[in-house]
N, C-alpha and C positions, 0 to 999 in steps of 0.2 A: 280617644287620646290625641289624635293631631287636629283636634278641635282647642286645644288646651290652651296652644301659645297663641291661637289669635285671641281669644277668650283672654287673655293676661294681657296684651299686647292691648286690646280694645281699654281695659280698665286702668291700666297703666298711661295709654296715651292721651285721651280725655281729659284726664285728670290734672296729667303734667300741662297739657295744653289751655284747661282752664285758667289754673295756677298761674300760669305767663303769661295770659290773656289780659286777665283782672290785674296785675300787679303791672303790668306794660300801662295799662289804662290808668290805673292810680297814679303812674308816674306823669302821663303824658297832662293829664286833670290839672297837679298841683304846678307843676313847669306852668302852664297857662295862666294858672293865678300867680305868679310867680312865690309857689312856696315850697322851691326845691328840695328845702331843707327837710322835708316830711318824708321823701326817698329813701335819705335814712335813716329814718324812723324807722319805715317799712322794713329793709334790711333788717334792721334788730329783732323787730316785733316777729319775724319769720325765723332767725335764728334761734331765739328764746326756747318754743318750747320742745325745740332736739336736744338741748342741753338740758332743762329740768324735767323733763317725763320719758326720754328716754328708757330709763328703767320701769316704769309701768308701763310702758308699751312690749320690751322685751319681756312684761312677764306677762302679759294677755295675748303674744303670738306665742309663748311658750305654753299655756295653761288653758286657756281658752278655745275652743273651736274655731279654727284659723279659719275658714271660709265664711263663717259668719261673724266673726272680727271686720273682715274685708268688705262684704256685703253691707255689713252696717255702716261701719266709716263710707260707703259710699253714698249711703241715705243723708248721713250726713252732711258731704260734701252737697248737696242739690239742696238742703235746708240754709248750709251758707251761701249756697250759691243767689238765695230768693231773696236773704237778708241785703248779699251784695248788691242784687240789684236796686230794692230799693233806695242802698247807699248812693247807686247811681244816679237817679232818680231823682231824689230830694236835693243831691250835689252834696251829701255829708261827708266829707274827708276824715272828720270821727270814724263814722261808723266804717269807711271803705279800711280804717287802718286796722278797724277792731277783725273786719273780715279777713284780710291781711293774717292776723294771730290767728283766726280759727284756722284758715285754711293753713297753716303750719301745724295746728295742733292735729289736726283731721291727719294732716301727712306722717304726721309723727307716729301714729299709730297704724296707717293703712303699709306704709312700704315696709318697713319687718316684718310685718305677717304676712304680705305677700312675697317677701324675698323666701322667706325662711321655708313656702309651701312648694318654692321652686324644687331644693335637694331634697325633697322627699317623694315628687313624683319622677325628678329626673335624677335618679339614683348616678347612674353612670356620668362620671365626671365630666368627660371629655363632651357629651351630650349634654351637661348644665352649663360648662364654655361657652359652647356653642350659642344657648339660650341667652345667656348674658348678655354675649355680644349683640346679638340681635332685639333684646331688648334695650343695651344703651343706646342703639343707632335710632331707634322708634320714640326713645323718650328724647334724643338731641333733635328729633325729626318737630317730633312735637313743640319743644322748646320753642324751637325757632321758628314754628308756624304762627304758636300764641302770639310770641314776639310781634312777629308780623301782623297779622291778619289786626292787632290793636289798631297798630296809625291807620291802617287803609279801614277799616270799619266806622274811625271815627270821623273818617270825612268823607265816607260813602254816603250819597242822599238818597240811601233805598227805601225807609221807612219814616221819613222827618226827621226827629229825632235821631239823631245819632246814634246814639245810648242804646238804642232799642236793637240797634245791630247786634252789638256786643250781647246784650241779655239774651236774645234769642238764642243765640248759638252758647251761649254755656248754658243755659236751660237744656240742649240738644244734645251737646257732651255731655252732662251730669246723668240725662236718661240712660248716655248709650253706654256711659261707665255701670251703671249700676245691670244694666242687662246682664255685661261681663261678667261682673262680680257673680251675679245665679249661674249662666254659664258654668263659671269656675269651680262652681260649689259642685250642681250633677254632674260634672264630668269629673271628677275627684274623687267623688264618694265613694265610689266602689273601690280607686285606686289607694289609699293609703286612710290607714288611721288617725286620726287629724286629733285623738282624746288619748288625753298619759292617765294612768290609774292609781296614779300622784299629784297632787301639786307643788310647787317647788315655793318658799316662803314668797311673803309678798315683801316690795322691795319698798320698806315704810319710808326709809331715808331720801330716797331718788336717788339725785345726782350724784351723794357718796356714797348709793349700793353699786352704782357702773363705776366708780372710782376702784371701790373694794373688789367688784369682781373683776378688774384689771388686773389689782395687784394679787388676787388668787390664780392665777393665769401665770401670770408671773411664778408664783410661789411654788406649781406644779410644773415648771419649769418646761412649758408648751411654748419656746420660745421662737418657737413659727409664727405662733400669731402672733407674737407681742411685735414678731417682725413687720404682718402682713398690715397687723392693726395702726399702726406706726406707718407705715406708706400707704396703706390708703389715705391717713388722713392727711400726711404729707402732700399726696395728688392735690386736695382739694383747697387745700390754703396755698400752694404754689400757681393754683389755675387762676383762681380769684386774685390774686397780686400780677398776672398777669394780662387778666383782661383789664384791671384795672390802669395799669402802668400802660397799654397799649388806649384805651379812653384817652390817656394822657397824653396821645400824639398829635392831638388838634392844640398842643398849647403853640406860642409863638416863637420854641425853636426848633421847630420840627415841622409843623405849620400843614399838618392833615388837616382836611377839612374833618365834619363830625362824620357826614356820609363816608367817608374814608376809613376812619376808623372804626367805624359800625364793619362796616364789610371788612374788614381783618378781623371783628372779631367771632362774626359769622362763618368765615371761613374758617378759626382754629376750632369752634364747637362743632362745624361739620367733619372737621379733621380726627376729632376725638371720639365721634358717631360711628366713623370709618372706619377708625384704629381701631375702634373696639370688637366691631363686626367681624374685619381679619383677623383679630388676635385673636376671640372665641373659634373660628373656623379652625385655626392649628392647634389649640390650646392641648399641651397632657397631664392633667389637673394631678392625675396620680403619680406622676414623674417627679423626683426632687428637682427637675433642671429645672425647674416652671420658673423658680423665683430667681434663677440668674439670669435666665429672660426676662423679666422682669425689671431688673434692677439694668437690663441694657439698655431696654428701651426708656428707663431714665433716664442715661444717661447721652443715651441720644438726644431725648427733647431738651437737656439743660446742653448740649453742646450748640443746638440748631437755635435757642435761646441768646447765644450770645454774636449772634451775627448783625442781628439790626446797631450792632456797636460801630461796624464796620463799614456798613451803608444803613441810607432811610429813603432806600429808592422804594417805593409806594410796591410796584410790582412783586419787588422781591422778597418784601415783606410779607406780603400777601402770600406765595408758597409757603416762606418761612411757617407764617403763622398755620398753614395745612398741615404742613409737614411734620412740624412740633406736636399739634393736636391729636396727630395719629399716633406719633411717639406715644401719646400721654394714654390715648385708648390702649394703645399695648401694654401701658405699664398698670393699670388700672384694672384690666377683667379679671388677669389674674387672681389679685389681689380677693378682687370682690366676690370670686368661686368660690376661693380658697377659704373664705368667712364664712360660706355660705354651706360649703362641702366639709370639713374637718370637725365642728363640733357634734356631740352625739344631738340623735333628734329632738332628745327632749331640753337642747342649750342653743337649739341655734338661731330661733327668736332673739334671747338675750344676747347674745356673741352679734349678731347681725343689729340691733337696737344698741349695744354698747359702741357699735362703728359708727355709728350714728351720730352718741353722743363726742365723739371725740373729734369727728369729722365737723361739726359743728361749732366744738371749741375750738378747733386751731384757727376756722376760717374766720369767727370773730378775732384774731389777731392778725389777719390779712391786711385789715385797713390801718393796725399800726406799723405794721412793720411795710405796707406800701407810704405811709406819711414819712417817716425813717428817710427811704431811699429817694423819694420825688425831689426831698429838701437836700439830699446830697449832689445828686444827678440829674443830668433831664432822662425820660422815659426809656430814650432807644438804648443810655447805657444803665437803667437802673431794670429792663430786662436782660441785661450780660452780668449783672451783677445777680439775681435771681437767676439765670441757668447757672451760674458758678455754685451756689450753693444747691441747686440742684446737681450738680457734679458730684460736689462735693457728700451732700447727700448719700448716693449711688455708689461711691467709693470706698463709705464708710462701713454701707452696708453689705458688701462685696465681702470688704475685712471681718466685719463681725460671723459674717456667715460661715464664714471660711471656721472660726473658733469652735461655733457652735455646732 
C-alpha cells in the first residue's frame, strides 16, 4: 500500500512533464520561424477535447476497469509521444499541433480515471487531502521542470541535434509512466473493486450529457457540489487571466523584462504547489468548515491580487505572486477532494470528468475576458481589478452558503 502514491506520483509526473516538455518545445520551434500565432492554436487544440469527451471519459473511469483505462492511456501516451518526435524531426508544426490534440485527448481520459481510483483506495478523507495536496505540489514540480528543461535541451550540444535531447527523454518518461501505471494496477488489485455489476448509459450526446448531469445535480438539490463545481472552475479561469495579465508586465508601462516576468510566474505556480501541499496536510474533508476555508483562502488571494495596483516594485511582486499562489492552493485542494470524495463510487469518474469539462470551458473564456481588461488597464491594475472580482467571488459565496 505505500508503494501506491509513488506508483501515482511516477505516472502522473512523466506525464505532466512530457506534456510541458513537448508544448514548451512547439512554442519555442514556431517563435523561431516567427509563427507565434500557432501558440494559440495550440492552447485551443489542448483545450478542445476536455470540453467535447469529457463525458466519455467520465463514463470509461466510471464503467471500465480504472487501472487498465490508465495503463492504456499510457501506452498511448509513448505512441504519441514517437509520432511527436518524428514531428520533430521532419520540423512539421502540422503534425507537432496534431500531437498537441492527442496529448489532450490522451489526458482527457487518463486524469479521471486516475483521480477517481484515488477515493477508493484512500477512503478516509482527511488521508485523500493529504494525497492531493502532495500530488498538486509533484505535478506543479513537474510543470515547471518540463517548462524548463525545453530551452536548456534545446541548446544543449549533447547529441548534435538538438531535438534528439528532447526525444530521448520523453521516450524515458513515457517508459517510466507506463511502469507506474502496472505498478498501480498490482498494488490495487487486491485493494478495491475497480468493476460495478452495472453499467450506467453511455453518454451518446457528450458535452450536453455533462451539461444534463449538471443540471441533475442541481435538480437533487447537492448543492455542495454545484458550489464545489462552480469554484473549482473559478480557480482555474481566474489563474490563467492571471498569468496571462502578469506575461503582460514586460509591455512599455510597466517595463519587466520577459525573464522577469517568467519568474513571477514561476513563483505563483510554485506558490500554488506549496498551497496545496499545506492545505492537504490540515485538510478535514469530513467537516462542513472545509468550504469556509476554502472560500478564505479566496479571498485572501483576490485581496493579495490587488497590490501590484499600488506598487510594481519587481521584488514585491514576486512575494506577491508566491503568496497569492499558495492562497490559491488552499482554495483549490479542498475543492478537488471534495469532487473526488462526496459522489457514490459508481459517479465519481463522471462528477470528476464533469469538473473537467467546466474547468475547461471557463478557462476558454480566460483569453476574453483578459482582452476585456488589458484594453481598459495596463496589467498591474487589471490584476486589482481580477482580485476584486475574486473578492467579490468569495463573498458571494460566503452569502449563498450561509442560505443553503
Amino acid at each position: 500500500m505505500y508503494l501506491l502514491f509513488p506508483a501515482i506520483a511516477f505516472a502522473y509526473f512523466f506525464g505532466v512533464m512530457n506534456d510541458n516538455l513537448f508544448k514548451q518545445t512547439t512554442s519555442f520551434l514556431v517563435i523561431q520561424d516567427n509563427m507565434e500565432y500557432l501558440q494559440g492554436v495550440g492552447t485551443i487544440l489542448f483545450s478542445i477535447p476536455f470540453i467535447l469527451l469529457s463525458a466519455y471519459a467520465g463514463w470509461a473511469a466510471d464503467n471500465l476497469n480504472k487501472t487498465s483505462v490508465v495503463f492504456y492511456a499510457k501506452v498511448c501516451e509513448l505512441a504519441i509521444v514517437l509520432l511527436g518526435c518524428v514531428g520533430l524531426l521532419i520540423n512539421s508544426y502540422l503534425l507537432m499541433l496534431i500531437v498537441v490534440l492527442l496529448f489532450a485527448i490522451q489526458s482527457t481520459f487518463f486524469s479521471p480515471t486516475l483521480n477517481s481510483i484515488l477515493p477508493l483506495v484512500y477512503k478516509n478523507g482527511e488521508e485523500l487531502a493529504n494525497i492531493n495536496g502532495r500530488i498538486k505540489l509533484t505535478t506543479t514540480i513537474a510543470s515547471l521542470l518540463g517548462i524548463a528543461l525545453s530551452g536548456f535541451l534545446l541548446e544543449a550540444n549533447l547529441l548534435g541535434d538538438t531535438k534528439y535531447n528532447i526525444i530521448i527523454l520523453m521516450l524515458f518518461s513515457s517508459i517510466v509512466g507506463i511502469y507506474g501505471t502496472v505498478l498501480i494496477k498490482r498494488i490495487s488489485v487486491n485493494i478495491v473493486n475497480f468493476e460495478h455489476s452495472t453499467r450506467s448509459a453511455f453518454p451518446w450526446k457528450g458535452p450536453l450529457d455533462s451539461l444534463l448531469f449538471l443540471i441533475h445535480i442541481y435538480k437533487v438539490k447537492n448543492y455542495k457540489m454545484i458550489f464545489t463545481l462552480w469554484n473549482n472552475s473559478f480557480f482555474y479561469f481566474s489563474s490563467v487571466v492571471a498569468i496571462q495579465l502578469i506575461s503582460s508586465f514586460s509591455n512599455e508601462s510597466i517595463g519587466f523584462t520577459k525573464t522577469q516576468t517568467s519568474i513571477i510566474n514561476l513563483f505563483m505556480l510554485l506558490g500554488v504547489g506549496f498551497g496545496s501541499w499545506l492545505s492537504g496536510r490540515r485538510l478535514i474533508i469530513s467537516s462542513p468548515s472545509w468550504s469556509i476555508k476554502s472560500i478564505k483562502y479566496a479571498a485572501l488571494m483576490g485581496i493579495l491580487l490587488l497590490i501590484p495596483a499600488v506598487s510594481t516594485s519587481f521584488y514585491l511582486i514576486l512575494i506577491v505572486a508566491l503568496l497569492a499562489g499558495a492562497a490559491g492552493g488552499g482554495y483549490l485542494v479542498p475543492l478537488a477532494t471534495y469532487i473526488q470524495y462526496q459522489p457514490e463510487p459508481s459517479q465519481k469518474g463522471r462528477v470528476i470528468a464533469l469538473s473537467y469539462f467546466l474547468s475547461f470551458s471557463f478557462m476558454s473564456l480566460s483569453g476574453l475576458v483578459y482582452i476585456i481588461i488589458i484594453n481598459l488597464v495596463d496589467a498591474n491594475y487589471g490584476l486589482a481589478v481580477l482580485g476584486s472580482i475574486v473578492i467579490i467571488n468569495a463573498l458571494l459565496n460566503r452569502l449563498i452558503f450561509k442560505i443553503f
